[in-house]
C-alpha positions as a Markdown table, in Angstrom:
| # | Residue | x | y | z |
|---|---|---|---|---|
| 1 | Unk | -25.3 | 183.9 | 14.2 |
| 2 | Unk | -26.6 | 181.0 | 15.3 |
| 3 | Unk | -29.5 | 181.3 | 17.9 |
| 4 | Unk | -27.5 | 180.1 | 20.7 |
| 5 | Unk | -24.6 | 182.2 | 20.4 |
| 6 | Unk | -28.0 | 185.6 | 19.6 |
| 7 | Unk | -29.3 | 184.0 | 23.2 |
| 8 | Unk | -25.8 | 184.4 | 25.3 |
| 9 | Unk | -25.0 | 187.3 | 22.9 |
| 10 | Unk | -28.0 | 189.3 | 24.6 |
| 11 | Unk | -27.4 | 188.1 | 27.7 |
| 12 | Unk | -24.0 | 189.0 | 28.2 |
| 13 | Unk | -25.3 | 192.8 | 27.5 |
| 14 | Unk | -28.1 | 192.6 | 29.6 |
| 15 | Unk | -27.8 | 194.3 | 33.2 |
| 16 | Unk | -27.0 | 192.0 | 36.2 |
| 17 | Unk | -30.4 | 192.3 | 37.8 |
| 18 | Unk | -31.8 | 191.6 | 35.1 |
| 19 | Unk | -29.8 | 188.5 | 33.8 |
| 20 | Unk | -30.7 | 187.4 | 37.5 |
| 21 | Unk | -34.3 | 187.4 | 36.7 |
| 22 | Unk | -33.9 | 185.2 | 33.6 |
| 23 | Unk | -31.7 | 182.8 | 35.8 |
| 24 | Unk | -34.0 | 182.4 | 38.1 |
| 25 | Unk | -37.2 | 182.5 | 35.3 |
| 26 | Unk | -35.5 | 179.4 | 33.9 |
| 27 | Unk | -34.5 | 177.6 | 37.2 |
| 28 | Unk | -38.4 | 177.3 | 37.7 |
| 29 | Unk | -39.3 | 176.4 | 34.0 |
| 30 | Unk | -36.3 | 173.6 | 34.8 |
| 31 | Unk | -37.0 | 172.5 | 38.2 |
| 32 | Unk | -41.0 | 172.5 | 37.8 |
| 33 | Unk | -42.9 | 169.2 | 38.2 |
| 34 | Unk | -45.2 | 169.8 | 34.8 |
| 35 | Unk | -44.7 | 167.5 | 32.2 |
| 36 | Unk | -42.5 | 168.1 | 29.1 |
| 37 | Unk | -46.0 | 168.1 | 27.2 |
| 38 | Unk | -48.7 | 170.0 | 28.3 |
| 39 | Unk | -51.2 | 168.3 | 25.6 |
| 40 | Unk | -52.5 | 165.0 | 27.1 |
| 41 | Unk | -53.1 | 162.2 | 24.3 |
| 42 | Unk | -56.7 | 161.9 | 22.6 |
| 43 | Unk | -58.4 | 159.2 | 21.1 |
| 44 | Unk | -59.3 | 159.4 | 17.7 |
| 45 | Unk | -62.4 | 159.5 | 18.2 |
| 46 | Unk | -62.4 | 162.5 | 20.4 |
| 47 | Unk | -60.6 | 164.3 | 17.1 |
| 48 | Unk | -62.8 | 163.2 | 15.0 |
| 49 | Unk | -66.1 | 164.2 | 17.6 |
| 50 | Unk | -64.2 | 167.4 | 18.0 |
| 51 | Unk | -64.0 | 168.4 | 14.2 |
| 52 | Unk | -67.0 | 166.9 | 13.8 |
| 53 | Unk | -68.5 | 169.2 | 15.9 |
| 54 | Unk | -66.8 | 172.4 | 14.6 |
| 55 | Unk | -67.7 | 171.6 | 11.2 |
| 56 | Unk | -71.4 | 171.9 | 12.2 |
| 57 | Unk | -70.8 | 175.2 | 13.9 |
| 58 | Unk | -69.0 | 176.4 | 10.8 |
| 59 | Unk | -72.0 | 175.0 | 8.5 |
| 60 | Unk | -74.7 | 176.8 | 11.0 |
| 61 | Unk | -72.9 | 180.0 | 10.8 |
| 62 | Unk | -71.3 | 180.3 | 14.2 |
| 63 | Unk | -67.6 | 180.1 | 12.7 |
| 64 | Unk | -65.7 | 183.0 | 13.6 |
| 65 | Unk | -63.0 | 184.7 | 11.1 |
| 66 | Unk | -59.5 | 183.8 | 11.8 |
| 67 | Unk | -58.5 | 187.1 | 11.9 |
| 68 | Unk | -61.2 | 188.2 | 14.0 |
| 69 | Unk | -60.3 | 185.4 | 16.3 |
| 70 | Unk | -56.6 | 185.7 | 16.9 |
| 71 | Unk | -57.6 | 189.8 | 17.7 |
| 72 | Unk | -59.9 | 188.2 | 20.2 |
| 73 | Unk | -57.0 | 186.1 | 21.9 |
| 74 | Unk | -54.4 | 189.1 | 21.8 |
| 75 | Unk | -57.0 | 191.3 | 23.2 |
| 76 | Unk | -57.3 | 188.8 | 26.0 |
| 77 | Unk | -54.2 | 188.5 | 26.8 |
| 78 | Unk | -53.4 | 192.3 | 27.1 |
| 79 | Unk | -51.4 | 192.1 | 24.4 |
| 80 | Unk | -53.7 | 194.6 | 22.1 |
């Protein structure tokens, strides 16, 4: 099943209400005036500043654990 046909699959057994909310969820996600990409273009030198800059918080010892990080953003965003 392809991921389309899963989509209109779940919608089709989804109460009305409910497959009113996700019609009018995507009508805004459609109709809004933000741009297709939310990431605006850096220069190669900002990378390079950028990772420059994390390396020397990762050589000081200020690096955090991904694990420990990815916790940290779930936890903030209620989702732990």
């Amino acid at each position: 099943m392809s991921t389309l046909e899963a989509t209109v699959s779940m919608l089709e057994a989804m109460p009305e209400e409910a497959r009113l909310k996700v019609y009018q969820y995507a009508r805004t996600v459609f109709s809004s005036n933000r741009p297709a990409n939310p990431f605006t273009p850096v220069s190669k030198e900002t990378v390079l500043a950028d990772l420059k800059a994390s390396s020397d918080e990762f050589d000081r010892g200020e690096g955090m654990d991904a694990k420990e990080a990815i916790r940290e953003m779930r936890r903030q965003r209620g989702f732990v």
